[in-house]
N, C-alpha and C positions, 0 to 999 in steps of 0.2 A: 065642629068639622075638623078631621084631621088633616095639617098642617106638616109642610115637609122641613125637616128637618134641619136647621142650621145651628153647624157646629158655635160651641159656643169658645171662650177662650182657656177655657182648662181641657175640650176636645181638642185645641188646636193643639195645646201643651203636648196631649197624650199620644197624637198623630208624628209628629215632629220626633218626639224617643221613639214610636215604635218601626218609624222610619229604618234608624239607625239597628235595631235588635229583630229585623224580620225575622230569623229562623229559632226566635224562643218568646217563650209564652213571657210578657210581659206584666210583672204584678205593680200595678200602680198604686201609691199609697194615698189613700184618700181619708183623712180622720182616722180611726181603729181599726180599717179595712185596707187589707190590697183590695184593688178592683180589677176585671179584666174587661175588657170589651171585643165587639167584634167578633171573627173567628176565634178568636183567644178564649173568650167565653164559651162560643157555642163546640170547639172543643174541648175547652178546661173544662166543662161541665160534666161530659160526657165521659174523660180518661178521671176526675176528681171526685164523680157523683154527686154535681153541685145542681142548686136550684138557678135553671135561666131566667132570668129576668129582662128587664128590657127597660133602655133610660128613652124616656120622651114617647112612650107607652101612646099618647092620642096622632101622633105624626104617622105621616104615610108611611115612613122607613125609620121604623124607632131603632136604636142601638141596640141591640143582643148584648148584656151584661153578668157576672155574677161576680160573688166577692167572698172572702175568706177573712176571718179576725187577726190582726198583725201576728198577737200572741200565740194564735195555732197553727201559723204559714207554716212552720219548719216541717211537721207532717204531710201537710201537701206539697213540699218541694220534694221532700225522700222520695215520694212516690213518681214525681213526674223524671226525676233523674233517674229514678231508677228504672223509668220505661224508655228510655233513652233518650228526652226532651233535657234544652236547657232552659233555663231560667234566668231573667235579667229582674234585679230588685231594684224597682224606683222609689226613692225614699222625697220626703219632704226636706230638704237643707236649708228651708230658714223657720223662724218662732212665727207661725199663724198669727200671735197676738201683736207682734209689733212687724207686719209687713202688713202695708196697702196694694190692693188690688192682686192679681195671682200671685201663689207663694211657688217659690222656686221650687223644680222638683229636679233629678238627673238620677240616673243610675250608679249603684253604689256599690252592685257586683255583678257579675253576671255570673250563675253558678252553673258549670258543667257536669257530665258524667266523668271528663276527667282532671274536672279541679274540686271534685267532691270533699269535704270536709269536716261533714256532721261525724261525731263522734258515735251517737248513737247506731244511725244508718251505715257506718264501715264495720266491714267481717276484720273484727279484732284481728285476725291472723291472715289477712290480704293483705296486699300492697293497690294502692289503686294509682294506675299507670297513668301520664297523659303523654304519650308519643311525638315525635316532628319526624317528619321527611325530610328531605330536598334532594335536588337530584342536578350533577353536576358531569354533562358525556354519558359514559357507565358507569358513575359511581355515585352511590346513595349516602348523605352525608344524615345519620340516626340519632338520636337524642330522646332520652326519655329522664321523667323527674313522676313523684312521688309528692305531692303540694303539702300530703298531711307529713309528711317522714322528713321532709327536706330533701333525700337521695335527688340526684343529678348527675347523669352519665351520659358518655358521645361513643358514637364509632364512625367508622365507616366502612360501608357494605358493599359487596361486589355486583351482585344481582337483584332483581324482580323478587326472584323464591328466599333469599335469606332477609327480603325484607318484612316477608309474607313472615316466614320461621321465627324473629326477632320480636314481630308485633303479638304473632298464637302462644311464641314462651310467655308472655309479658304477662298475658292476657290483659292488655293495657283496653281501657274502655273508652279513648278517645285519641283519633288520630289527627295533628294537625300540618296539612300538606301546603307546603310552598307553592308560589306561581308556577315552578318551572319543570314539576312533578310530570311524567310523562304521562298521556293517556292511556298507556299499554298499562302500566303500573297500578293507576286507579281502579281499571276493572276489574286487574285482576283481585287489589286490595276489599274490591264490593262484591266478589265472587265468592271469596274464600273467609272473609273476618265478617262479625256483626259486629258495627263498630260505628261509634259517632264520627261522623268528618267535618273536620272546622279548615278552614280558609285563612292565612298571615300573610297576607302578600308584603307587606313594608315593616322594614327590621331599624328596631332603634337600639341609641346608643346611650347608654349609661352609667355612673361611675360604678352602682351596685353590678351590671351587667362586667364591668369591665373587671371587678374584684371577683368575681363567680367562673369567668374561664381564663383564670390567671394564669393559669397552668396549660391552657391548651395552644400547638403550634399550628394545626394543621388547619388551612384556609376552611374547608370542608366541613370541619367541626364545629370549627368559630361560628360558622353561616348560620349551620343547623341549630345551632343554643340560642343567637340571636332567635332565628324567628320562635324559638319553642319559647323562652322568656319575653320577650317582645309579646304573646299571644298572653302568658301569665298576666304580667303589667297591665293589660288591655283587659283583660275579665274580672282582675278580685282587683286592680285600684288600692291599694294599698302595701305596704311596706311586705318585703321577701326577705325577710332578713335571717328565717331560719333555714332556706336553699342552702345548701350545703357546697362548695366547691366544686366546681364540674370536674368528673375524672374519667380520664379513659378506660375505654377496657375492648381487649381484643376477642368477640366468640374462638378463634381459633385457638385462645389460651384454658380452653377450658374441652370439656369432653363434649363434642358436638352430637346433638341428635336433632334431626329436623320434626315437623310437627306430626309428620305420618308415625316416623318413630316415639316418639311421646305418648302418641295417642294409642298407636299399639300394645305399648307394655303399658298401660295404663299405669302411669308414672303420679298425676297427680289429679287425675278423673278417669271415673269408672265409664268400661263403652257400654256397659247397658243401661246405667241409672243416668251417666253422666254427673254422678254426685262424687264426694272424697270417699267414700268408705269402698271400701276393696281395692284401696289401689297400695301404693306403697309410701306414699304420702299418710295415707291413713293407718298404716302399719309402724312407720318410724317416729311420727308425732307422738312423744311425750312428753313436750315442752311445756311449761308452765307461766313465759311470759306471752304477750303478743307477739312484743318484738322479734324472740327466738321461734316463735310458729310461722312467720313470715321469710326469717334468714335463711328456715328448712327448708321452704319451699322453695327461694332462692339457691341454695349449695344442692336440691334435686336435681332443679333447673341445669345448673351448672355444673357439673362433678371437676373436679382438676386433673389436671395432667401429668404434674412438675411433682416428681417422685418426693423432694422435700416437704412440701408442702402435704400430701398425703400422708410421709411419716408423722411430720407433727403432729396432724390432727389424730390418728392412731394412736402417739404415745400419752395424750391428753386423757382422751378415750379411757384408753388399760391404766393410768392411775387411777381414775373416777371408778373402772371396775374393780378395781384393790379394795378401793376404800368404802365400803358400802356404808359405814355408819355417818361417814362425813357426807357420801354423797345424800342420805337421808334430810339430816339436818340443811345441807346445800336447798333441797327440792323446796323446803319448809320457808326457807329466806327469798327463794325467788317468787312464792307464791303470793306474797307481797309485795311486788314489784311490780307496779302498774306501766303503762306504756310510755315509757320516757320520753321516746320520740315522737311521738302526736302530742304528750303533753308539751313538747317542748313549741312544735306547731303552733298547738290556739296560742299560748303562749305571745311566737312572733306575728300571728297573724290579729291577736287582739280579743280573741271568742274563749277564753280561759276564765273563770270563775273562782270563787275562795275553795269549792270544792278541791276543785283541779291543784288547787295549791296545796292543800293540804292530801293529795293522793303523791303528790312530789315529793314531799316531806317525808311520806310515809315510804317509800320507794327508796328514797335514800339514805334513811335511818336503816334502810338493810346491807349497803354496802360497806360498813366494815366489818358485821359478820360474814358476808360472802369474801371478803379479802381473808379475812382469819382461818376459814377454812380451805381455801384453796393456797395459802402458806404451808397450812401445815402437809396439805400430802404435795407440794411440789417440790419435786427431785431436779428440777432446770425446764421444765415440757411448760409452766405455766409463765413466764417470767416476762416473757412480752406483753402479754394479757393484762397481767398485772400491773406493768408500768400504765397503764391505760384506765386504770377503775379508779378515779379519783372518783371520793364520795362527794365532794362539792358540800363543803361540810358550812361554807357561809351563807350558801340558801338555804341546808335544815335551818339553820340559826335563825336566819332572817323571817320566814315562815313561821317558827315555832312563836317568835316577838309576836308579828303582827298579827297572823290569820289566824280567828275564830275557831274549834276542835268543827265543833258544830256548825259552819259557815252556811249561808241559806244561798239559794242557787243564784238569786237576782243580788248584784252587786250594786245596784243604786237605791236600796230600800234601809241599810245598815244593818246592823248586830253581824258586822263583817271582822271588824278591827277589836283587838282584845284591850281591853281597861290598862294602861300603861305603857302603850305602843307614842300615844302622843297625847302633850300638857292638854291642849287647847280641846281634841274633843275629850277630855277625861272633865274638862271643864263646863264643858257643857252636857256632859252625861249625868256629874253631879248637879247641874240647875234642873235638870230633867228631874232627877230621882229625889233633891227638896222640895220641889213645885210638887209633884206628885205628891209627897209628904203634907208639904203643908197644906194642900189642900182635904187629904184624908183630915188632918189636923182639925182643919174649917168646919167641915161636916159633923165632929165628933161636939164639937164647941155652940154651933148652931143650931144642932138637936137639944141640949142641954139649955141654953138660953132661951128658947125660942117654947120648949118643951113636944115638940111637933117629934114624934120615936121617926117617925118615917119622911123626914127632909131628908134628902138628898141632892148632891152634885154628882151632876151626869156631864156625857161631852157628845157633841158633834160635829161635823165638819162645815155645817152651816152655820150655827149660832157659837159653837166653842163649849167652851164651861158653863153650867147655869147652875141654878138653885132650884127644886122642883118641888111643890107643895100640893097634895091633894087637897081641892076645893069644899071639902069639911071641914079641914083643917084653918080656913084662911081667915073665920073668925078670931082664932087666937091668935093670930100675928099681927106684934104692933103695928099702928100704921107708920109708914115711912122708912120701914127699917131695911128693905131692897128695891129696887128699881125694875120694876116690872117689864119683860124681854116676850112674853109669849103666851098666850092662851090657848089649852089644851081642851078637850071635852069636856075630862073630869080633872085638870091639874093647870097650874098656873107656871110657869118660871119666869127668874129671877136671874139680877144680876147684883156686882158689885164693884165699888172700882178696884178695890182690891182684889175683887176677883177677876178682873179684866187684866189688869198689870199681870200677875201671876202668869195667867192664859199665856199673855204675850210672851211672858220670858219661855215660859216651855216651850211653845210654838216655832218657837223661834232656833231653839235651842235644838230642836227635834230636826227641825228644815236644815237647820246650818249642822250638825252632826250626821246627818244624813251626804249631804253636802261632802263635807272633807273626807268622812269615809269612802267616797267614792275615789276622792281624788288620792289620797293615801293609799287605797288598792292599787291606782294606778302608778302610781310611785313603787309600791313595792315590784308591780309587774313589768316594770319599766328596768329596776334593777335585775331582777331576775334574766329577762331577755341579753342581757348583756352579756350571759353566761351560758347564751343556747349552746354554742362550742362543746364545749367544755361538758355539758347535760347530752349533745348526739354522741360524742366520743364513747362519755362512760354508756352508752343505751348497744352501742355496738359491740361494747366487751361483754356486757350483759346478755345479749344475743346469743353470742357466742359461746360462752358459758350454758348458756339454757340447750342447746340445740347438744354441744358435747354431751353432757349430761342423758340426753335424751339419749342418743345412741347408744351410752354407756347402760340404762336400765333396760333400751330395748334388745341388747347384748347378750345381756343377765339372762334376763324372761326365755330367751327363747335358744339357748347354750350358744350365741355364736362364738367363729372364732378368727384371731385375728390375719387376713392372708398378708402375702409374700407379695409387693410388689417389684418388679424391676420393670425399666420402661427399656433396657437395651434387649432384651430378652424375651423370642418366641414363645416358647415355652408356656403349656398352660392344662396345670394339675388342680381339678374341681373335685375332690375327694367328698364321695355321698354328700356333694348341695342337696339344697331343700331349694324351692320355688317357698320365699317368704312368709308372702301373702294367703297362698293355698294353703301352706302350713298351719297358719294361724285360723284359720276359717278352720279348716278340720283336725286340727290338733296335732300333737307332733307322736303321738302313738298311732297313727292310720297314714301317715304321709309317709310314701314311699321314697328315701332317695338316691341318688342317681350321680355317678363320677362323669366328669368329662376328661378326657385327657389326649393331648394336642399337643405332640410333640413338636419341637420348630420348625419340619421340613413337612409336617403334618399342617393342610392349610385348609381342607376342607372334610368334615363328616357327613357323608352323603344317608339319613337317616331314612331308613322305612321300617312299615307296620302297620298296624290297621287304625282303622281311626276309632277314636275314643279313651286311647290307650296310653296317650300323654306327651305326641311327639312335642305340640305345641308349647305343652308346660315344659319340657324337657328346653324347650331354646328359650323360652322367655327366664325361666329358670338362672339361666347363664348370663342374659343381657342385666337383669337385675340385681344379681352379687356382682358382675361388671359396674355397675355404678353406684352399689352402696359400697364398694372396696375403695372406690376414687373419689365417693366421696368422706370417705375418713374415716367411713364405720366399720364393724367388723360383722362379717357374713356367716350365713346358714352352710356349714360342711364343717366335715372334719376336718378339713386342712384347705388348705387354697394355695397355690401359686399361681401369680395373673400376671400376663403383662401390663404393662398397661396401654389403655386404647385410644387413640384419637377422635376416634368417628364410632357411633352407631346405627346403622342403618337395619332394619326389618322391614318386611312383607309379612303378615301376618293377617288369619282371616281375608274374607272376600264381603265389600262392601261396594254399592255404585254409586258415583258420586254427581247425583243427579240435575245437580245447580247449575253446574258446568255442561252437563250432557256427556259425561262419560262415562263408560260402561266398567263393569267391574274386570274386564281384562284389562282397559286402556289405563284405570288404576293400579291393577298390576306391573304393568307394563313401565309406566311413567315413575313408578316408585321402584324396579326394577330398575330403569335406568339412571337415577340419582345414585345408587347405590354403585353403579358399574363405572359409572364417569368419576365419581366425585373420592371413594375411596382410596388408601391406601393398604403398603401392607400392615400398618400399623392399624387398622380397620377390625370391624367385627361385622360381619355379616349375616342374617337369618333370612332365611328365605323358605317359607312354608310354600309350597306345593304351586310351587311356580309352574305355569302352562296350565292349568286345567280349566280356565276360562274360554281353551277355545277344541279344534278336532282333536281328536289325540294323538294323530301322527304331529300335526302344528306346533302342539305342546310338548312333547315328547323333544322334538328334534329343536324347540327353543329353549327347554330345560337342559340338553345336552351341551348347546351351544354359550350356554352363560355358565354350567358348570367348566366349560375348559376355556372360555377367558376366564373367569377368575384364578381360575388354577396358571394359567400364562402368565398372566396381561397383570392382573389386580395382584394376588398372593393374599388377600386378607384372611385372616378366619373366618371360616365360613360353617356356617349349618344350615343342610339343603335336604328340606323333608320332602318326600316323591311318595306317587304310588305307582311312578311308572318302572318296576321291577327289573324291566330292562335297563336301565341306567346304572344298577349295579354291576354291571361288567365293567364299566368304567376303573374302575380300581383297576384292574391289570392295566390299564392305559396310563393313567395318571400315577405321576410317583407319590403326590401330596393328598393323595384320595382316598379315604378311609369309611368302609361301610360297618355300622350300626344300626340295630334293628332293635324295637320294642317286644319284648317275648310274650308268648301268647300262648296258651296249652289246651289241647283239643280234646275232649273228653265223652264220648256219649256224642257226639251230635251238637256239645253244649262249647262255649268256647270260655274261659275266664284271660280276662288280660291281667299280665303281670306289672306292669307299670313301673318295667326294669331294663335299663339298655343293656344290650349284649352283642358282642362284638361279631362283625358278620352282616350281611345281608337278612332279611324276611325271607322264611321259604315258599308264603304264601298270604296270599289279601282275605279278608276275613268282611268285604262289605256288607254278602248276602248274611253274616252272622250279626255283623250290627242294623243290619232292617229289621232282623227277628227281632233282637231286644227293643228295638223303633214300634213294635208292635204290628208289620205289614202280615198283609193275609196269607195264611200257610198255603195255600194254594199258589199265589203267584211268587212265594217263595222255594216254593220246588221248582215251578217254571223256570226261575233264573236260576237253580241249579244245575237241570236239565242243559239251560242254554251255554253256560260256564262250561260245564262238561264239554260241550260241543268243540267250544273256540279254545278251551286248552287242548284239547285234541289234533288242533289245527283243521278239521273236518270242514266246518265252513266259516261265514265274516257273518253270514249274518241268517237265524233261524224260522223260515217260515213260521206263522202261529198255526195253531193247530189246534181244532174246535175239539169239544167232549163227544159227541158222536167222530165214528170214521166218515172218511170223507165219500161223497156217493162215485167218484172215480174207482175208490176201490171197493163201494160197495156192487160195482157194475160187473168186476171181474171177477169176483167170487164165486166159486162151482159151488152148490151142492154140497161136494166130498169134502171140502176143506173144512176143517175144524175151526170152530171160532176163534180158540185161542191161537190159531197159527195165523190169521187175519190181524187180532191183536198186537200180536209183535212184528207185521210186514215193519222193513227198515223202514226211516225217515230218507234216508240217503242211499236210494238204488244207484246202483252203475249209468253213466251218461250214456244216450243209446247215439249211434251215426248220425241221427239227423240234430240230434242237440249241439254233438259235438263242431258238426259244420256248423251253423247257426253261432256257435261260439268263435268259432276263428272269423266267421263274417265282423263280428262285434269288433274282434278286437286288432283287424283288416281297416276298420271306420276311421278317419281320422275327423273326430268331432269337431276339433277347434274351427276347418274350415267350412263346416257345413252350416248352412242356412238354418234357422228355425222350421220354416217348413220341408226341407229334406230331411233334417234329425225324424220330423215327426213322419216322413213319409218310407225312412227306413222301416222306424220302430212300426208300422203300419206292417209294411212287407213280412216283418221277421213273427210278431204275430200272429200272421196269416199262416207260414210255415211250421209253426208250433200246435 
């Protein structure tokens, strides 16, 4: 009969941790299994595909269980991190064999999605973020670290939205918010981010903490490192010794673009796939380490400001484009350069293998050809760089000594450590390989004596070594001459004391060599760690190195050239750019391109045209050699001089953002006004076809109204695509107002866009020509000709429909004598008769606003009756 359940004293165990780890799936270690129980099971089973089981199976209320092999966890933890669950690992922490009654168990990390660490499961060329808040009045005190990389940085932030903008650059996958995080904040962080959120309410103090923000003054900063390391400390439980320095850094020292703007120019995801290929991320990556595919998408992130800092990277750039033979051989030496900084990771975090050692080895036996080659073409552009690439030549050494070529994955099995690294197991490798010897010896000598061809010594790890004789055989063996161990079907074994003694030493020899090689690995890895410094320094020059390079061949490839920056200087001559990205999709024999030119008193290009024609690519065009110039590389045109820009802000496309509940004008709008408040005249602004999300006079007169403040108020660069055709009068208003138009040529009825700015206003909108190419029916596309006719006419606002028969009013008045065809052509628009015309001044005699709902309707009742 089933019996209710009472927890036993390894349930209370498991109850007690999981107490402490509610918001993560806790793997308990039980023998060669984590086990789950509870919810933990009945959804681990379900997100893991596991069989549920159930402990105390005859009980009213048996457990819901299932379990996973210790040795294949690591796959089911990738998956559950990567569906945004964390995971707490409880391990056994004492020997089952000499502990009485339950064996201790505790948690020994608890893994997150942003303290993730598997080498396998990280995108070689991401960064994987884990974020802090805190929030002190109005100001946001930021903190983010990098657990596989070491990286560790602070700021402090102004607002809500540049907290929002800080976490979407990061794309950090786990945020950890202080006690004192405002609620306005949270929602809005759970509105706009998919993101893990962890809880640090208590900040501790320690020497390693105290040595990590040695460098930081600011109360704020300090706060926010505390609790983001205090939460580290508290999840992996072990040593952080490859954390890196905390450093400041100010977003306003770099080219700001918020997440609208990112997203829009598709900087480093695509808006239709949301994947890397077609953006410009995937255009300028041709880095060949990890670490330089991660720095890319960092210097995307961030473009600089500080005009020296530009040049430098430029003039690095234009040697590497000199030298193409060096940079060949360059590309060949980094391709062997494994990820220094993660290696350097497992390393301090303890998850490092002989592998891992010897990919170190092999990564740094490439930095004195990467220094020889960057010697020979550096004319003074490399020299800092340089001072920085130490090959750290006492770990190849110390590597090449100890670690095995061939190293096997599991570091407690041996064939780790090389024959002459150390006496004692060289000493025990030799009693291994005479035992072995003289036992083959044994076997050779006791076939011959014994005369049996088919004795042999075999081994197990139940009985050891024996002697094994087929049972036809056992009449010819003297009697007494081994010591009988085991009977088989058809064979008997044997022992010897000499061959026991033997066993023993190898056995032994085998255990205790196994033994010291573990410890020797850790010794070597013990040394090595000492030298993380010294291993992230030279991984950052290497970075950097990879990522120049990369610009330099994506330079090559596609003819750019180097522009002109000044940062005191309006001025801004884009000689035939190319749109990159578009380029490269269609080739550079079919891409049309296109000059911008923007004199200093010149502040806005009020652009029209029809659509299809390429205004869009025409300003995304501009913003994207704007940030591949700043960030160091050299751009698509014949020539370039840019200022340089502080801020980018765009409006591009119409999307609604439906999580929040706003509409795609209130998007417009809202991204409209970040752009109007926040810029300067050192700004770049793009603004597609602002107002048409709502009437058309509404938009019309709000497109007007944000065209002449920025022309006032703001002064930025601006490009402002319309199809409201009226707006080009503006130019004789505005002194900084300059119209351009996409040309377009009318042929036959047939229209081709030229996909060419030309200076001037649009003569005319070409929409009913892109419905044709749309495929709309001829029919309703003469309709809206007919109608367009009318209203450029000025004739009427708005055109009665008008069936394919005439309408029977006039078929009423028809004589007789009247010719069909003169019925045909009666106008649509007769002369207004007396009584209409009265009827019309009654209308507009009404003053609606005060009238009742039922007087409106009891007018419109009367004026009907009169008609």
């Amino acid at each position: 009969m089933p019996q209710k359940t009472k927890n036993t004293p390894m349930m209370e165990q498991y109850l007690a941790i999981k107490e402490q780890y509610k918001d993560a799936f806790l793997f308990y270690r039980l023998g060669d299994f984590y086990e789950m129980f509870y919810d933990d099971a009945i959804k681990g089973s379900q997100v893991l595909e596991l069989t549920l089981t159930s402990r105390n199976r005859n009980a009213d209320d048996p457990i819901p269980m299932c379990g996973i092999p210790h040795h294949a966890a690591q796959g089911y933890i990738d998956t559950l991190i990567d569906k945004g669950y964390k995971v707490a690992i409880c391990e056994q922490v004492e020997d089952p064999k000499t502990t009485k009654g339950m064996v201790k168990r505790e948690v020994t990390q608890l893994i997150t999605p942003g303290t993730f660490m598997d080498a396998k499961a990280l995108e070689a060329k991401e960064n994987n973020y884990l974020t802090a808040v805190i929030q002190e009045g109005d100001q946001f005190g930021f903190a983010y670290v990098d657990l596989s990389t070491g990286e560790l940085k602070t700021t402090i932030l102004q607002d809500e939205e540049s907290v929002v903008n800080e976490c979407s650059s990061l794309q950090t996958k786990e945020l950890v918010l202080g006690s004192d995080v405002s609620q306005v904040l949270c929602e809005l962080l759970k509105q706009r981010l998919d993101l893990v959120f962890s809880v640090q309410k208590e900040q501790e103090e320690t020497a390693e903490f105290a040595f990590l923000t040695s460098q930081i003054e600011a109360m704020l900063e300090l706060n926010v490192l505390k609790t983001l390391l205090t939460y580290l400390n508290a999840t992996q439980k072990r040593s952080l010794g490859h954390i890196q320095q905390a450093i400041v850094y100010e977003p306003k020292h770099y080219l700001k673009m918020d997440h609208y703007s990112k997203f829009n120019l598709e900087l480093a995801q695509s808006i239709r796939t949301g994947k890397k290929q077609g953006t410009l991320l995937w255009l300028l990556d041709e880095t060949k380490t990890a670490m330089g595919g991660r720095l890319l998408k960092q210097w995307l992130d961030r473009p600089l400001i500080h005009e020296h800092k530009i040049r430098s990277r430029q003039d690095m750039v234009e040697s590497l484009l000199k030298a193409f033979f060096e940079r060949i051989d360059l590309q060949e030496s980094l391709k062997s350069v494994y990820d220094l900084e993660r290696l350097a990771g497992r390393v301090a975090f303890g998850t490092v293998n002989g592998r891992d050692l010897i990919q170190l080895k092999t990564s740094l036996e490439q930095i004195p050809k990467i220094r020889q080659i960057l010697e020979g073409i550096n004319k003074g552009e490399w020299q800092t760089l340089l001072k920085d690439m130490d090959p750290v030549t006492d770990i190849v050494k110390l590597v090449a000594t100890a670690i095995q070529e061939e190293a096997p994955l599991s570091i407690t099995e041996g064939n780790l450590i090389k024959t002459g690294y150390n006496e004692q197991l060289d000493r025990y490798r030799d009693a291994m390989a005479n035992g072995k010897q003289w036992i083959a010896e044994l076997e050779a000598k006791e076939k011959v004596e014994t005369g049996i061809k088919n004795l042999k010594i075999g081994f197990n790890r139940v009985f050891g070594y024996f002697i094994e004789i087929t049972k036809s055989n056992l009449r010819t063996l003297p009697e007494g001459r081994y010591e009988r161990k085991q009977t088989l079907a058809n064979a008997e074994r044997f022992i010897t004391p000499e061959l026991k003694e033997t066993e023993r030493l190898i056995l032994e020899a085998e255990e205790k060599s196994q033994e010291l090689e573990y410890h020797l690995f850790l010794e070597v890895r013990e040394k090595i760690k000492t030298q993380i410094g010294r291993l992230q320094k030279l991984a950052k020059s290497i970075a950097v190195v990879d990522v120049l390079q990369s610009f330099a061949t994506v330079s090559e490839r596609y003819h750019y050239v180097r522009p002109t920056m000044t940062s005191n200087s309006h001025n801004l001559q884009l000689i035939e750019g190319r749109h990159p990205v578009v380029e490269k999709v269609m080739g550079q024999q079919e891409y049309i391109p296109n000059s911008v030119s923007m004199e200093p008193n010149n502040a806005i290009l009020l652009i029209t045209g029809p659509n299809m024609s390429g205004k869009s690519t025409y300003m995304r065009q501009l913003a994207l050699t704007v940030v591949m110039a700043q960030m160091g590389c050299f751009v698509p045109a014949e020539s370039a001089d840019l200022p340089i820009f502080d801020q980018i802000f765009t409006r591009i496309g119409a999307s609604d953002d439906l999580i929040s509940g706003q509409s795609t004008f209130m998007v417009e709008m809202m991204e409209a006004n970040q752009a109007l408040r926040h810029a300067s005249e050192n700004s770049l602004i793009l603004f597609d076809e602002i107002g048409r999300g709502t009437a058309t006079y509404d938009g019309m007169a709000l497109a007007q109204a944000i065209i002449e403040y920025i022309h006032k108020n703001v002064k930025a660069k601006t490009l402002f695509s319309t199809h409201y055709h009226e707006l080009t009068a503006l130019e004789d208003e505005l002194e900084g107002l300059m119209n351009v138009h996409v040309g377009a040529v009318e042929k036959n009825g047939e229209v081709v866009f030229l996909h060419k700015m030309m200076e001037g206003p649009a003569d005319k909108s070409y929409g009913i020509h892109v419905a044709k190419l749309a495929g709309l029916p001829d029919n309703l596309l003469s309709r809206a000709a007919t109608i367009l006719s009318s209203l450029e006419a000025g004739e009427i606002t708005l055109l009665k429909e008008v069936s394919a028969e005439i309408p029977k009013q006039m078929e009423a008045t028809k004589t007789k004598s009247e010719p069909a065809e003169q019925v045909a052509q009666l106008s649509l628009f007769s002369e207004i008769s007396p009584k209409e015309q009265d009827i019309l001044e009654q209308v507009k005699a009404m003053n609606v606003l005060e009238m009742t709902p039922m007087d409106a309707l009891n007018a419109l009742y009367e004026l009907k009756k009169k008609l």
